[in-house]
N, C-alpha and C positions, 0 to 999 in steps of 0.2 A: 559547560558546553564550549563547543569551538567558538575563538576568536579572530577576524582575519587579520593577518596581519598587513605591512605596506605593500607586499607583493602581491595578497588578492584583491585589497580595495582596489591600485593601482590597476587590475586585471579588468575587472568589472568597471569600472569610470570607463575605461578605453572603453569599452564591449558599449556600453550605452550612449557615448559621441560618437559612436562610427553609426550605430544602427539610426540614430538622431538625422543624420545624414543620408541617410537610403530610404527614411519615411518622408523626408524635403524633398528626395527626387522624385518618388512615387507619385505624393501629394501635386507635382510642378508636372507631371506625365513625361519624364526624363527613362523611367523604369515601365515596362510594361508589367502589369499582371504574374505572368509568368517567368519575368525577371527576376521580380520582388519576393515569390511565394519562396523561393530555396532562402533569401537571405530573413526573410521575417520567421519562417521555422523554427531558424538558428538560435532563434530569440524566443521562444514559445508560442508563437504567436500562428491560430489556425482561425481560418474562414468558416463558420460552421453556416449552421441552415440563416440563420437571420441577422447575426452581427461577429464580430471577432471575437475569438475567445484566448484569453490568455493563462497558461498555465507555468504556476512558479513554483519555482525547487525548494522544497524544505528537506535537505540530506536528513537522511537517516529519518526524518520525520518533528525531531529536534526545534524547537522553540525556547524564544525568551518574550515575558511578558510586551518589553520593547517591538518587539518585529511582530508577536499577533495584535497589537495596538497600531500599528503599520497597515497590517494588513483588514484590520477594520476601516480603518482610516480610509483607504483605497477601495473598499466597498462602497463604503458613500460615496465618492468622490469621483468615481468612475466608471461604477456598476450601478446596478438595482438595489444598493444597501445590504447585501448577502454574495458571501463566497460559498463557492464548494469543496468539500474535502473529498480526495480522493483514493484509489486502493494501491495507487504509487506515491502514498505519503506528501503527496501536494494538495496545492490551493489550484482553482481555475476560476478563473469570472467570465461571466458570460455574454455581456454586455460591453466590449469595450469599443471607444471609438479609435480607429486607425492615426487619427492625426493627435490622439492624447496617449499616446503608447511609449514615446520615447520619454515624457514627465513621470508617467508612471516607473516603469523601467528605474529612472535617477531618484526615485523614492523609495524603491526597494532598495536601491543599495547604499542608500544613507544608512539604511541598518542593516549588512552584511545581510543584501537575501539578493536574487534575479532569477532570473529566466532562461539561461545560458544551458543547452544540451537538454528539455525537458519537451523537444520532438526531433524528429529527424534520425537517420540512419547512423546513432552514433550510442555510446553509454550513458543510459540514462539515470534520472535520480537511483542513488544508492540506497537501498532499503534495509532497514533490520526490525529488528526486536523495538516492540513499543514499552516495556518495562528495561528495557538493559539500561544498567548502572541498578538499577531497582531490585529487581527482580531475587529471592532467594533462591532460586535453582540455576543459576546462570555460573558459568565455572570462570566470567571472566566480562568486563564491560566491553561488549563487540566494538561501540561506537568508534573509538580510535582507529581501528582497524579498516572499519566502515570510512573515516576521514580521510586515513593514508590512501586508501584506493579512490576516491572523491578526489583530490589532491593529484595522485597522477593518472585518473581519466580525464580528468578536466583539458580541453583545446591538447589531449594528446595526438599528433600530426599525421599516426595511422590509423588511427580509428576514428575517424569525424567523420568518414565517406566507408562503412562497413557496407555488405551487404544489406543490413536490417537495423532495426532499433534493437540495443540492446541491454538486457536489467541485470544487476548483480542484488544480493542481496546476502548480510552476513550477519550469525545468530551465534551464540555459546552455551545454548542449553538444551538439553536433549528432546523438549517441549516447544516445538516450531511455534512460532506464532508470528511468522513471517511470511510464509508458502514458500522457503526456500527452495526446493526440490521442483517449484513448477515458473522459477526461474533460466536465465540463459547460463548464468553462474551460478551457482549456491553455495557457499563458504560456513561452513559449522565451524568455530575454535573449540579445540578437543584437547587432551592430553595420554598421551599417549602409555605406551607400556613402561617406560621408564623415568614416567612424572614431568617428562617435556611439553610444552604449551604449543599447538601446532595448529595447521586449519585440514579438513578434510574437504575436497572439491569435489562438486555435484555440476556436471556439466548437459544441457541439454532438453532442459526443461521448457515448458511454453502451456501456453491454452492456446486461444483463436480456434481455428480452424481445422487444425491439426496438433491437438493435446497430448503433449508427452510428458511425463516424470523422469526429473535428470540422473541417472548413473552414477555412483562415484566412481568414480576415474581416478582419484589418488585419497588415501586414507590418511595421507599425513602429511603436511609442505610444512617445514620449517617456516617460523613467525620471520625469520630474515629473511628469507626469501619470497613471501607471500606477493611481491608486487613479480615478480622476474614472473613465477608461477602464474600471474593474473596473464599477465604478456603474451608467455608461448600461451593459451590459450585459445588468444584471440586473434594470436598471427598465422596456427592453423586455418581458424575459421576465416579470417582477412584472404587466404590465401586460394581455400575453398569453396569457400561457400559461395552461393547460386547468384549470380546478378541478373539473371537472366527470364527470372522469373519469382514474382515478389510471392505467390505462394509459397514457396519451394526456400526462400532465402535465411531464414531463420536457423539459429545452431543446431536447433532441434533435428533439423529435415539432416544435416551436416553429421551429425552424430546415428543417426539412426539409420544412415545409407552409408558410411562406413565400419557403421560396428561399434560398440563402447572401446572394447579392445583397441582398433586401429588408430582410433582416436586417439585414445590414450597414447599412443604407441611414436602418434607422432606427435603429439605434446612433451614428450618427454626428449624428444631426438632435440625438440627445439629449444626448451627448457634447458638442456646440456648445452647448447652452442650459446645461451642467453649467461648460462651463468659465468662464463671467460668472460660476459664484453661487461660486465659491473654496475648493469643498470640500477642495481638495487638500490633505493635510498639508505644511510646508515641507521641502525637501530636509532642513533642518539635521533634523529627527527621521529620517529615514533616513540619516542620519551617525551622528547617537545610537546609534538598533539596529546601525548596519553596524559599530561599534563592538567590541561583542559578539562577532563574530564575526570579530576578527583572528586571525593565523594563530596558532598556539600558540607558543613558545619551541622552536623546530625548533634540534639539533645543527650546526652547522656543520662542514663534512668526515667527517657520520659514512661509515663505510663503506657501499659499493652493492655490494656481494658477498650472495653467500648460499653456505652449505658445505651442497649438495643430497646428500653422500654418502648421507641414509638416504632409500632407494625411495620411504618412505610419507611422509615429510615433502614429498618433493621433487613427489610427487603432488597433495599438498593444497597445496603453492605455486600449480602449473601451475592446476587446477582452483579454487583459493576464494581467489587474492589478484589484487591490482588496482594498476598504477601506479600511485603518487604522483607530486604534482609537484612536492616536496621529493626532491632527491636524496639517499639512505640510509633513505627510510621508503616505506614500502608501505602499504597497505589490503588487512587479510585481513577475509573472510566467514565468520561462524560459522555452519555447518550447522545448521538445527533440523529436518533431517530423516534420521535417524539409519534404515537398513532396519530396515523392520517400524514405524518409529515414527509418531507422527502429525503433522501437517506444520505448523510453528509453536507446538508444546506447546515449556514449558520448565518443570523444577521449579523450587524456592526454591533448591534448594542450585543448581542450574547460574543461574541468576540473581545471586546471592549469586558464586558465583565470574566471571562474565562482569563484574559489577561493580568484582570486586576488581582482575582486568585489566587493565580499563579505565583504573580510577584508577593503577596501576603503569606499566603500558608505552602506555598512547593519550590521554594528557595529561587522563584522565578524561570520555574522550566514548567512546558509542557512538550507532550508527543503525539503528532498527528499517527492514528493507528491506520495497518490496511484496510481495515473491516470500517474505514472512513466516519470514525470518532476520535476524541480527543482523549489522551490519560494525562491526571496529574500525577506528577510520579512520586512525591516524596512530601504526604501529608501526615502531618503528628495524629494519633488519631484522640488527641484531647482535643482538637481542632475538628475533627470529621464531621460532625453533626452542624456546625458552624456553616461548612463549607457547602452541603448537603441540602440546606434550607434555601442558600443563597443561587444554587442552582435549580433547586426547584422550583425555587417563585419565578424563575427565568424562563420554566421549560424545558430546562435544562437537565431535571432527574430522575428521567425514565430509569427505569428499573429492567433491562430487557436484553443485557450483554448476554450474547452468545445464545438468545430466543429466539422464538419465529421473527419479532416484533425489530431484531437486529438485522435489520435487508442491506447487505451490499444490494446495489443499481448503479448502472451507469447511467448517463444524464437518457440516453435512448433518442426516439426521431422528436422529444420536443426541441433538441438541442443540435443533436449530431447528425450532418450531412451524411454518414457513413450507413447510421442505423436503415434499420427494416421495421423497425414495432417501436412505440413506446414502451420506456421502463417506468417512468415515474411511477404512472396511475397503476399500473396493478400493482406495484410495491405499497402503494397507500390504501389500494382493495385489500389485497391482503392483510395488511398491518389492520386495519378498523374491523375488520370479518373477525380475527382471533383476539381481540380486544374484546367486541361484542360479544361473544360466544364463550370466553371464560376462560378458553383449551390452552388457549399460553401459558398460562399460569400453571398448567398439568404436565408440559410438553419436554421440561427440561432443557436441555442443548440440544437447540437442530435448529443450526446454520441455512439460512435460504440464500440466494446469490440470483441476480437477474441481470443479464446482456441481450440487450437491444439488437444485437448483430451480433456476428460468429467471430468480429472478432475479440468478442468475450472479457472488454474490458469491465464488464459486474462478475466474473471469474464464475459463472453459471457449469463449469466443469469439475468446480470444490465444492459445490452447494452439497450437503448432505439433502436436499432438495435444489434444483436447480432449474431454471426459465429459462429459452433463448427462445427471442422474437426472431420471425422469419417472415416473411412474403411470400404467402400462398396467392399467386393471378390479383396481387394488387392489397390483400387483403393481409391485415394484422394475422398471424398466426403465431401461439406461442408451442415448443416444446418442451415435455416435463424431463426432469433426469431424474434418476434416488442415483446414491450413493457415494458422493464424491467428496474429498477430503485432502485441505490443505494444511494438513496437520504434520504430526513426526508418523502416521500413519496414510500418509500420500494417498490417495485413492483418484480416480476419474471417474463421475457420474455415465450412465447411461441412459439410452432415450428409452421412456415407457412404452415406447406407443406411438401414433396420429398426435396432431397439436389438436389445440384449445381455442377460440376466441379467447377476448378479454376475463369475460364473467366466466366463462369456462374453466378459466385457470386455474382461479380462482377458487372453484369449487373445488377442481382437481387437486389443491394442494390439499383444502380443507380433506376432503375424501383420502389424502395419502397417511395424514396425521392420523385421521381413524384408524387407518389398519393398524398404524402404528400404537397406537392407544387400543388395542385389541390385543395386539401378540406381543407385546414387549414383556420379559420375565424383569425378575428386580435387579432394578439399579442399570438397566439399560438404557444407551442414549438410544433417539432414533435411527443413527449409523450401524450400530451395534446389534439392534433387531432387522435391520435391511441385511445386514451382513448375514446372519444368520438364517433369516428365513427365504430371502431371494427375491427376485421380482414377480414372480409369478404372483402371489397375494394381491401384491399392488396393481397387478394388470388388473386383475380376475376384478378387482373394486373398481377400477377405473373404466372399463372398454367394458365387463360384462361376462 
């Protein structure tokens, strides 16, 4: 994994005695309020309903035992003993006090981690693939590619004041497992017709409030040119896009009120004037970083066996692990959604142990996923059953990737000023309903996703079932969707219907899985029979 070197440490030191500085004058009543809240942003750092919360970058999602030993550490030490993980590959804590934020802050960056660009109208954490380097289907390790644009979006001097917050996200296998397409950027590495290594651009994606699926706009950008190509991009939209109204400001709105075409049309004009002035870094710095990210000291001849004789091992193989492209090592998925639990919590000690793992048996990496759990990416699978026990005595070895039982939530109104509904609790109704009831275990893949509010950070518009809480005259109201998908088959859910109460919902999901478990032919997911049969079944069950 990446290393910083003297120019990012030196980056980050400065970033946390300057902001060290601006919490002494707030604290001294030198900064009002509204003084303070643009510069605390800058830093992660948001006011929610009952204390600060702060949210820290983990690029690409990328860990070392070191930094989640860090960041357990900093659960205790300044939170309620648990972080959250998030569907932008970050950590948030919930509890922090304002005048312990700049200690905090110089503890993450004793081991290359902060908080720099992870709010505010600027590029935020870069997301990919939670198997890349791993993965057998991948035509190439995005992460490098992922670092170089991390690398020059970081404090870049036109883009820190955009219209909107903005996310990029970069994959190399034809099997998204990123939502790149419901990104503001989406970057695939491809290769082309003549065996060249290139990235195709997907511009214009979003959920919130106004859900779109991003375009490709160019099918092929040369690997030397991929940063010039990121640029004209975003100096359309810099130059475009709405400040006039934060509805409306996002690329999404940019792109789909001039056209994919136009768009394109003038990314390209700008693109041509960008590549005379030589912005490009040379390849040799992405040899540097791609550096970083060779493969680990992988076994030769270890064994590709597994001894499945125990039910519950052999269960949490099928469901939470993932081919490698090393033969004798696999990619397993630590569940952080335990029934009844909340989706992406982890305490200190299961951090502290995921750590110690890590460093044991996965060459001391781990990867925060969107679907806000952890993967070990690179475990012998002589070692699997070892690793397997040690997470289950923790709680740790749910069996439920890509189940009902797998809830994206955003934290909702027990946390977020923004929200309308809580998320937590129906995510935990839910979860204990098809636990007690048997039917997860029947169901196969089918993705659920719940947002508190429209603006949809539990991405409730990919859910192959989907929630979004709303405010009906004061009162919780949730609404249902079928059919959405953040996959390499992009889909947007739609509404059923009328909302739900809480226990309503509830039933209403249980009732949708029925239909599902009624008309599904063989070997279908539940997407795949929604596809097929329509809404109308599921109204007819649901409303009557």
């Amino acid at each position: 994994m990446y290393q910083y070197d003297k120019y990012d440490q030196a980056m980050v030191d400065a970033r946390v005695a300057e902001y060290r500085d601006q919490v002494r004058r707030r604290l001294e009543g030198k900064l009002t309020e509204d003084q303070f809240k643009p510069l605390r942003l800058q830093n992660g750092l948001y006011l929610q309903l009952h204390a600060y919360m702060l949210r820290v970058a983990v690029p690409y999602g990328t860990l070392n035992a070191r930094q989640m030993h860090k960041l357990a550490d900093i659960a205790d030490k300044y939170d309620r003993g648990y972080g959250h993980f998030t569907t932008r590959q970050n950590i948030q804590y919930n509890w922090i006090k304002l005048e312990e934020t700049p200690d905090l802050l110089a503890e993450l960056a004793s081991v290359e981690m902060h908080a720099i660009q992870t709010s505010g109208n600027c590029i935020r954490n870069i997301s990919s693939d939670h198997y890349a380097g791993a993965a057998a289907d991948e035509l190439v390790d995005p992460r490098p590619y992922a670092e170089l644009l991390r690398q020059w979006s970081s404090f870049h001097p036109e883009f820190l004041h955009l219209p909107r917050k903005f996310k990029i996200a970069v994959i190399a296998s034809e099997t998204d497992r990123a939502a790149m397409r419901l990104h503001d950027i989406g970057i695939r590495i491809v290769r082309n017709d003549a065996g060249e290594v290139g990235a195709a651009f997907y511009v214009g994606g979003g959920m919130g409030r106004t859900p779109m699926i991003a375009p490709c706009i160019r099918e092929f950008v040369p690997l030397d040119q991929l940063v010039t190509y990121s640029e004209a991009c975003l100096r359309v939209y810099n130059r475009h896009g709405r400040r006039d109204n934060k509805y409306k400001a996002r690329i999404k709105i940019l792109v789909h009120e001039l056209g994919a075409e136009e768009y394109a049309r003038q990314v390209e004009e700008e693109f041509a004037h960008l590549l005379t002035q030589g912005i490009e870094p040379p390849l040799a710095e992405l040899e540097r970083i791609g550096a970083y990210f060779a493969d680990p000291p992988f076994e030769t001849g270890a064994s590709d066996t597994l001894d499945l004789s125990d039910p519950d091992f052999a269960l949490w193989v099928e469901r939470n692990c993932h081919a490698h492209k090393q033969p004798g090592y696999i990619s397993a998925t630590i569940s952080l959604k335990p029934v009844g639990g909340i989706p992406g919590d982890a305490s200190a000690e299961q951090m502290h142990l995921m750590a110690q793992i890590a460093e044991l048996y996965s060459f001391d990496e781990m990867r925060v996923t969107h679907a806000q759990n952890i993967v070990l990416p690179h475990i012998r699978k002589a070692d699997l059953y070892a690793v397997w026990q040690q997470l289950d005595e923790a709680g740790l070895g749910t069996a439920n990737l890509d189940g009902i039982g797998d809830i994206i939530a955003c934290p909702g109104l027990d946390y977020c000023s923004l929200a309308n509904a809580r998320s937590i609790p129906v995510a935990q109704k839910i979860s204990e309903r098809f636990a007690a009831n048997g039917k997860g275990d029947t169901l196969g893949e089918l993705k659920l996703k719940i947002s508190g509010c429209i603006n949809a950070c539990g991405h409730h518009h990919a859910g192959h079932i989907g929630i979004l809480g709303v405010d009906r005259k004061g009162t919780e109201n949730y609404q249902l969707l079928l059919g959405g998908s953040e996959a390499a088959d992009t889909s947007l859910g739609k509404i059923t219907g009328p909302g739900f109460d809480e226990d309503g919902i509830v039933n209403a999901v249980e009732t949708a899985a029925d239909v599902y478990l009624r008309e599904r032919q063989e070997g279908e997911r539940f997407l795949d029979t929604y596809r097929r049969i329509g809404m109308e079944p599921f109204k007819e069950a649901l409303y009557g």
